[in-house]
Each structure stands twice: as structure tokens, then as C-alpha cells.
C-alpha positions in Angstrom: 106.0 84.3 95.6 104.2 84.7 98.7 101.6 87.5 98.7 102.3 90.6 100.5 99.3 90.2 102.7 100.5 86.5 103.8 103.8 88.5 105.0 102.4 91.1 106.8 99.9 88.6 108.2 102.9 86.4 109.2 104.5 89.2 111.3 101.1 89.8 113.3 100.4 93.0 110.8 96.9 93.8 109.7 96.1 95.7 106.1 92.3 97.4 106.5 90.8 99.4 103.4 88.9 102.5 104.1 87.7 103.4 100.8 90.7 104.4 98.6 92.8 103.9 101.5 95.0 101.4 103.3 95.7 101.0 107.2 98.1 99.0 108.5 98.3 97.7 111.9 102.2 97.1 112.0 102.4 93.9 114.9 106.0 92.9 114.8 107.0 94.8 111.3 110.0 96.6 111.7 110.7 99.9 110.0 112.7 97.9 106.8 109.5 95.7 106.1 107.2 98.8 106.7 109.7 100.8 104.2 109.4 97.4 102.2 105.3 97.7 101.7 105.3 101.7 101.1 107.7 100.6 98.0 105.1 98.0 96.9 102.2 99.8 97.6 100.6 99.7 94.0 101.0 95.8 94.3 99.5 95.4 98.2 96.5 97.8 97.0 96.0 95.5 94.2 95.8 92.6 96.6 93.9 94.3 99.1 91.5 95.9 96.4 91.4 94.5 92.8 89.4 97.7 91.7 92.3 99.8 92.7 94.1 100.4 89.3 90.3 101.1 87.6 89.6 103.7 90.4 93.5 105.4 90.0 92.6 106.0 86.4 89.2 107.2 86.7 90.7 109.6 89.3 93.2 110.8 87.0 90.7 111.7 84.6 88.6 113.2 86.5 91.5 115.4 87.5 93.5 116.1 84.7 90.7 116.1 82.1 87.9 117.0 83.9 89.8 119.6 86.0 88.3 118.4 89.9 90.3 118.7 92.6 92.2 115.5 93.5 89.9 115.4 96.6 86.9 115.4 94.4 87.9 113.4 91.9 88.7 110.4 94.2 85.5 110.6 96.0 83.7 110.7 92.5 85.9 107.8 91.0 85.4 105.7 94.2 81.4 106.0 94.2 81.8 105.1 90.1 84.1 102.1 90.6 81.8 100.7 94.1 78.9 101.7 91.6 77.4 103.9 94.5 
């Protein structure tokens, strides 16, 4: 299977990470392949940033257990997971 990056690289798109977050530049996507990525967003952010799943569940942890905002706890869990 071809990687989701490799098809939204095919159709002139562009997939930037800011932090814990994903841009895409659409090119020549239409709105069915842009529908398309939002339902495989766990597996693009996985391609795009192999750290993701370790950072979601730090997050989570920080949230639910440690009872931070979600804002909070994804600022903390990205400077753990980058090691910052």
C-alpha cells in the first residue's frame, strides 16, 4: 500500500507538522481525498510523526490522571516526548 504522504504528495498536497499539529497544503485534493485523510488521520500523523501515539498517551495522562487542561497537558507531553 502506498503511504498516505506519497498520495497527497502525488496530487501536489503538502503535510507540515507544527508541533502536535498537522497542515495541509491541499494542491489538487478534492474534498473526497481531503474527507479521505481526516478519516486516517491517526495513520498520516503516524507517518508524519512516529512519536505521535507516545505523545497522545502521555497527553491523556496528564489529563485524565493528572487533571491538566487538555491545553496543558499537550504542551507538557510534547516538551516530554521532544525531550525539551
Amino acid at each position: 500500500m502506498t503511504p498516505i504522504l506519497d498520495r497527497i504528495r502525488s496530487k501536489g498536497g503538502q503535510v507540515t507538522r507544527k508541533e502536535w499539529n498537522i497542515v495541509i497544503r491541499r494542491g489538487r485534493l478534492d474534498d473526497a481525498a481531503m474527507e479521505w485523510i481526516k478519516s486516517n488521520r491517526q495513520a498520516l500523523m503516524l507517518e508524519v510523526w512516529p512519536e505521535y501515539d507516545a505523545f497522545e498517551e502521555r497527553a491523556a495522562i496528564r489529563e485524565y490522571d493528572g487533571g491538566q487542561d487538555r491545553a496543558s497537558a499537550e504542551r507538557d507531553a510534547y516538551a516530554e516526548v521532544m525531550g525539551c
